[in-house]
C-alpha positions in Angstrom: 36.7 -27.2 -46.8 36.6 -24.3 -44.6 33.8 -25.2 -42.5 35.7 -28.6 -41.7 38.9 -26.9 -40.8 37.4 -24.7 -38.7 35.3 -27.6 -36.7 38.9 -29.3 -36.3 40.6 -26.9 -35.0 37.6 -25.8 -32.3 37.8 -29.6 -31.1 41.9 -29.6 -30.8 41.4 -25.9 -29.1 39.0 -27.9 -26.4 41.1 -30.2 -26.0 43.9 -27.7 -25.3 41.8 -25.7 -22.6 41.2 -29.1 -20.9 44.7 -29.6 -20.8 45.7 -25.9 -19.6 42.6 -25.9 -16.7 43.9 -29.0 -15.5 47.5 -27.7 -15.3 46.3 -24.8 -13.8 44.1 -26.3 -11.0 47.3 -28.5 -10.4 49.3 -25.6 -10.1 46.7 -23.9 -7.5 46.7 -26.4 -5.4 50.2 -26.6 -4.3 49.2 -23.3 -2.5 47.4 -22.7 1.0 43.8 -24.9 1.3 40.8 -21.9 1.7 37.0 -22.9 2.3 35.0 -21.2 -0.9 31.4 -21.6 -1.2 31.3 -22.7 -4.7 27.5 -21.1 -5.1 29.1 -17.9 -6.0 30.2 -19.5 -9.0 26.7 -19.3 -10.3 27.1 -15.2 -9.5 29.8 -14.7 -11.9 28.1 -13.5 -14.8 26.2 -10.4 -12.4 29.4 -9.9 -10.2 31.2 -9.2 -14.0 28.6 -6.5 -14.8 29.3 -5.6 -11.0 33.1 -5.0 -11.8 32.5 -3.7 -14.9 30.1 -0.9 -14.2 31.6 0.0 -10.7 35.4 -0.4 -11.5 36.4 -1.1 -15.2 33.8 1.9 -16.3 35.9 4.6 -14.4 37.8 4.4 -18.2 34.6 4.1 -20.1 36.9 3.6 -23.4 38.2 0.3 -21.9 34.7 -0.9 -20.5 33.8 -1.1 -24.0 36.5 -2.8 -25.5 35.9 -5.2 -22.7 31.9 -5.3 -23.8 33.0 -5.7 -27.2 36.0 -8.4 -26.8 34.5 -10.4 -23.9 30.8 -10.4 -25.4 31.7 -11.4 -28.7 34.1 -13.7 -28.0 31.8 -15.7 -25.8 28.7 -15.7 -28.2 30.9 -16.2 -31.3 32.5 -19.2 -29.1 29.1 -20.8 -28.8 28.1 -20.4 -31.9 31.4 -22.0 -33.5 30.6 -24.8 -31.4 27.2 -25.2 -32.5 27.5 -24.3 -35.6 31.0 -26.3 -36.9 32.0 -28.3 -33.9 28.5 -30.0 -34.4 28.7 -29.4 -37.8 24.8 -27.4 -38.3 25.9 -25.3 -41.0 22.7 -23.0 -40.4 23.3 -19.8 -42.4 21.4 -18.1 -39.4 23.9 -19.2 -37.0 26.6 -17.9 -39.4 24.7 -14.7 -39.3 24.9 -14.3 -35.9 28.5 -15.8 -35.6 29.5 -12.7 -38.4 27.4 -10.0 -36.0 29.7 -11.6 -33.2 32.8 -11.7 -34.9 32.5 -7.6 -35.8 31.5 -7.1 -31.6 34.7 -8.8 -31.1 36.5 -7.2 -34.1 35.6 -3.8 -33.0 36.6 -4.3 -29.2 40.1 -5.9 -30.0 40.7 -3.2 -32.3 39.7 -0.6 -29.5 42.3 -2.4 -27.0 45.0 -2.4 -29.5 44.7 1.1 -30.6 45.0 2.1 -26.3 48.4 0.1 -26.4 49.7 2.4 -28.9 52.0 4.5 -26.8 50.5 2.6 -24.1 50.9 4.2 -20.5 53.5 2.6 -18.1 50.9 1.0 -15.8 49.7 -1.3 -18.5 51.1 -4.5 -18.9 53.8 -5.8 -21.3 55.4 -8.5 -22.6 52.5 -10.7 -24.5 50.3 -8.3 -23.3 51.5 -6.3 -26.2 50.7 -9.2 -28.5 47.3 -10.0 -27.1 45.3 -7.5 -29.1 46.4 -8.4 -32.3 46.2 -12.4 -31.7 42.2 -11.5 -31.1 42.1 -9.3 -34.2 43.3 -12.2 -36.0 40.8 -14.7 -34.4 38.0 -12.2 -34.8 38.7 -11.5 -38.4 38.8 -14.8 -38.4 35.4 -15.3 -37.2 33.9 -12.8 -39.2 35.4 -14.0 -42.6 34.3 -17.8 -42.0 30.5 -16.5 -41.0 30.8 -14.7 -44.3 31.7 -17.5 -46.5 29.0 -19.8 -44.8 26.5 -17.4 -44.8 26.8 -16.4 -49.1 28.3 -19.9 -49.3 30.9 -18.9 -51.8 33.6 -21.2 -53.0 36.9 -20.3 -51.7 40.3 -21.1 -53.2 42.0 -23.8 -50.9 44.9 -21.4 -50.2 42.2 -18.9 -48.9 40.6 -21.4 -46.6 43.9 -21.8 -45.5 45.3 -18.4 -44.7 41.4 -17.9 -42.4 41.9 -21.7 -40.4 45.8 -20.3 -39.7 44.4 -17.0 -38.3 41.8 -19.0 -36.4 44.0 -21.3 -35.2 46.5 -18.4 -34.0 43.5 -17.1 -32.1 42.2 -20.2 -30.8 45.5 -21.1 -28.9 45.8 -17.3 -27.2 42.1 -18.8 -26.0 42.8 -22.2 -25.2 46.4 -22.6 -24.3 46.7 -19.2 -22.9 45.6 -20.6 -19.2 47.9 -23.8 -19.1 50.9 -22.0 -20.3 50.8 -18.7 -17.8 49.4 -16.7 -21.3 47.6 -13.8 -20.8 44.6 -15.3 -21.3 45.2 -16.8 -17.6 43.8 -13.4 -16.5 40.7 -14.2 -17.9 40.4 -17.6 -16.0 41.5 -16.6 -12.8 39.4 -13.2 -12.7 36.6 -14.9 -13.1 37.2 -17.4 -10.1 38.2 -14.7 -8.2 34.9 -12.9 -9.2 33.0 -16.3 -8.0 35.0 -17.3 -5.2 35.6 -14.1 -3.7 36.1 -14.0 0.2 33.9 -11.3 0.8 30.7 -11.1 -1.7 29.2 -8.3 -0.4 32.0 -6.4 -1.9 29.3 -7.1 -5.4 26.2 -6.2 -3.3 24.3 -9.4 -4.5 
């Protein structure tokens, strides 16, 4: 039961991200036309280790938590879709996505622990609750891996409870970038990282 709630919801959290990038891009283009070269696209995953060794690591703490949120939110995001969205079921897979979902675990935790008593220049508002929704999809993550990997029944109030946590994650994720969310941060710093006006600032 799990396993199919959890492929449901991935495919209605695609959907949702569809939605929110096409809002978005509708949104950007009301603004000022620019020439890009869309190749630096292809750079965004060195320029991200750029940024995050040059400029995030001057608070190593943080650069962390970034390693540990973005890094296992991205693999345990491929793996859900392998895994449930096309319905594998492979307990290695679900070994990997549990590995994943502790990366993640461990990074969210990190971020939410610096907003306790956080300091005036960070953000507010859902920032606050940002931490805690990726906690929630994380432990999420890490609980459903479990269950596939020993494959041990769970109680249908129990699968439940871990498709509701996943689901509150999964629309941080997905909705987050059509409906201003902070997860919109996420979206447009990484254009910005491809698209940049002046690349050499990445010294690729």
């Amino acid at each position: 039961m799990l396993a199919q709630f959890i492929g449901g919801i991935f495919w209605l959290a695609l959907l949702g991200l569809a939605w929110g990038l096409a809002r978005r891009a509708r949104l950007w283009r009301t603004g000022r036309a620019s020439a890009v070269d869309l190749r630096g696209l292809l750079q965004i995953p060195k320029r991200y280790l750029v940024d995050l060794h040059e400029v995030v690591a001057r608070e190593p703490f943080v650069a962390r938590a970034h390693v540990g949120v973005a890094g296992g939110a991205l693999l345990a995001l491929a793996l859900v879709a392998l895994n449930y969205g096309l319905g594998l079921h492979a307990r290695s897979l679900d070994a990997l996505l549990l590995l994943a979902g502790l990366l993640m675990l461990a990074g969210a935790g990190a971020m939410a622990w610096r907003r306790q008593g956080a300091a005036a220049r960070l953000s507010r508002g859902p920032w606050q609750r940002l931490p805690w929704t990726l906690l929630l999809f994380a432990l999420a993550l890490a609980l459903t891996a479990a269950v596939g990997f020993t494959g041990v029944a769970l109680a249908p109030w129990l699968a439940a409870c871990i498709s509701l946590a996943f689901a509150a994650g999964a629309a941080e994720l997905a909705l987050g970038p059509g409906l201003g969310g902070p997860m919109k941060h996420a979206l447009a710093g990484l254009l910005h990282l491809g698209l940049h006006p002046r690349p050499e600032r990445f010294r690729v």
